[in-house]
N, C-alpha and C positions, 0 to 999 in steps of 0.2 A: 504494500500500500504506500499512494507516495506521501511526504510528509511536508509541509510548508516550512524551511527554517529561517530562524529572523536571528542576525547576530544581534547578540548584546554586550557586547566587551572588542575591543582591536585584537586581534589572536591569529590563529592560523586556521585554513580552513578546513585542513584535516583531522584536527585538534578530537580529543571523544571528550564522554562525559559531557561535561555545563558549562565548559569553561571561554569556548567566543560563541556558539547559536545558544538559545534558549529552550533548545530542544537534544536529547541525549545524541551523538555520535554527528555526524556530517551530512551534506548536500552530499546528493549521487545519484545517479540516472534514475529519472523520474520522479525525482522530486523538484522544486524551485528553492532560491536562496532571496530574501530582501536582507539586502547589506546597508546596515544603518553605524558601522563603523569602520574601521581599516581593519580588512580581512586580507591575508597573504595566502597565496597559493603556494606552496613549497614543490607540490607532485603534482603530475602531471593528473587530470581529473576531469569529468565527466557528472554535469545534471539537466536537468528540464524534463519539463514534461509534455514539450511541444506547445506550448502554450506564449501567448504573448508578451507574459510577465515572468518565464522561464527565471528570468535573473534579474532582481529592481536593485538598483544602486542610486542609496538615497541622496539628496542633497548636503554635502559637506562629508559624506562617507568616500573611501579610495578599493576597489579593486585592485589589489597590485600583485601582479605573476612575478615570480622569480626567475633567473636565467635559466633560458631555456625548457620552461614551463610550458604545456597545451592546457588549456581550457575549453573543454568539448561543449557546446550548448544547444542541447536539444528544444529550441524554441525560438524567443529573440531576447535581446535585453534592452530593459528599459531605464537609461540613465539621467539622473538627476545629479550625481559624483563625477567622482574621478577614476581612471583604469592609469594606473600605472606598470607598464611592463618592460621587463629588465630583456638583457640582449638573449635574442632567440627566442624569444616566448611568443604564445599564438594564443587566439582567441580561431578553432572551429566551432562552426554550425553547424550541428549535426542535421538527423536523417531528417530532422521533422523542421526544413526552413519556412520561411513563409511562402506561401504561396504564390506561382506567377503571377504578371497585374496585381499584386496587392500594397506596388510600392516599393517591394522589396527591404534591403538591409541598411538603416539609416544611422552612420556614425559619426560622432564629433570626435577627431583626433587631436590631442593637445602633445604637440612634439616637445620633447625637454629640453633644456638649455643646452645642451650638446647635438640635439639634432635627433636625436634616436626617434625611432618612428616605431611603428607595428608592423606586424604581418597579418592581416585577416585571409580569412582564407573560409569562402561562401562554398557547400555543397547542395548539390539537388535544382540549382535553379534553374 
């Protein structure tokens, strides 16, 4: 069953127990994440549930992947934050993108003082 998790603390997102979501153990396929603080990807990982709101990144909260980090998102993400991602890390889309004609995948990219940029990387469309 999947489960809605909501951080509540900066931490990691593979972390178990209570200690960054407010729900026991991690986001992972099939469920959603709302990131209301600075949550780090350490491993490579995998969630959504094909859903619009797959992944909400609130305002003033940071996404940030580690070097060479994937972040697989079965859905879309809806950002009001920040994504910061270190050299080699990705953000895919998994199996379940949005649909043709529907717009498609809408990103705000904030490159860092040094230039670094992302790699996205859209399947299914």
């Amino acid at each position: 069953m999947a489960t809605a998790y909501t951080s509540k603390a900066n931490g990691i997102w593979s972390a178990g127990g209570l200690t960054t979501w407010n729900q026991v153990g991690h986001p992972q396929g099939g469920d959603t994440a709302l990131i209301s603080n600075d949550v780090t990807v350490t491993a490579s990982a995998s969630v959504g549930d094909g859903s619009d709101g797959a992944v909400t990144i609130a305002s003033g909260a940071t996404l940030i992947l580690a070097d060479n980090v994937t972040l697989t998102i079965n859905g879309n993400i809806d950002n009001s934050g920040s994504i910061d991602m270190g050299d080699g890390a990705a953000i895919e889309f998994g199996p379940a993108p949005p649909p043709p004609g529907s717009g498609g995948i809408e990103m705000h990219v904030r490159l860092g003082e040094y230039g670094s940029g992302m790699n996205l990387r859209i399947g299914g469309i």
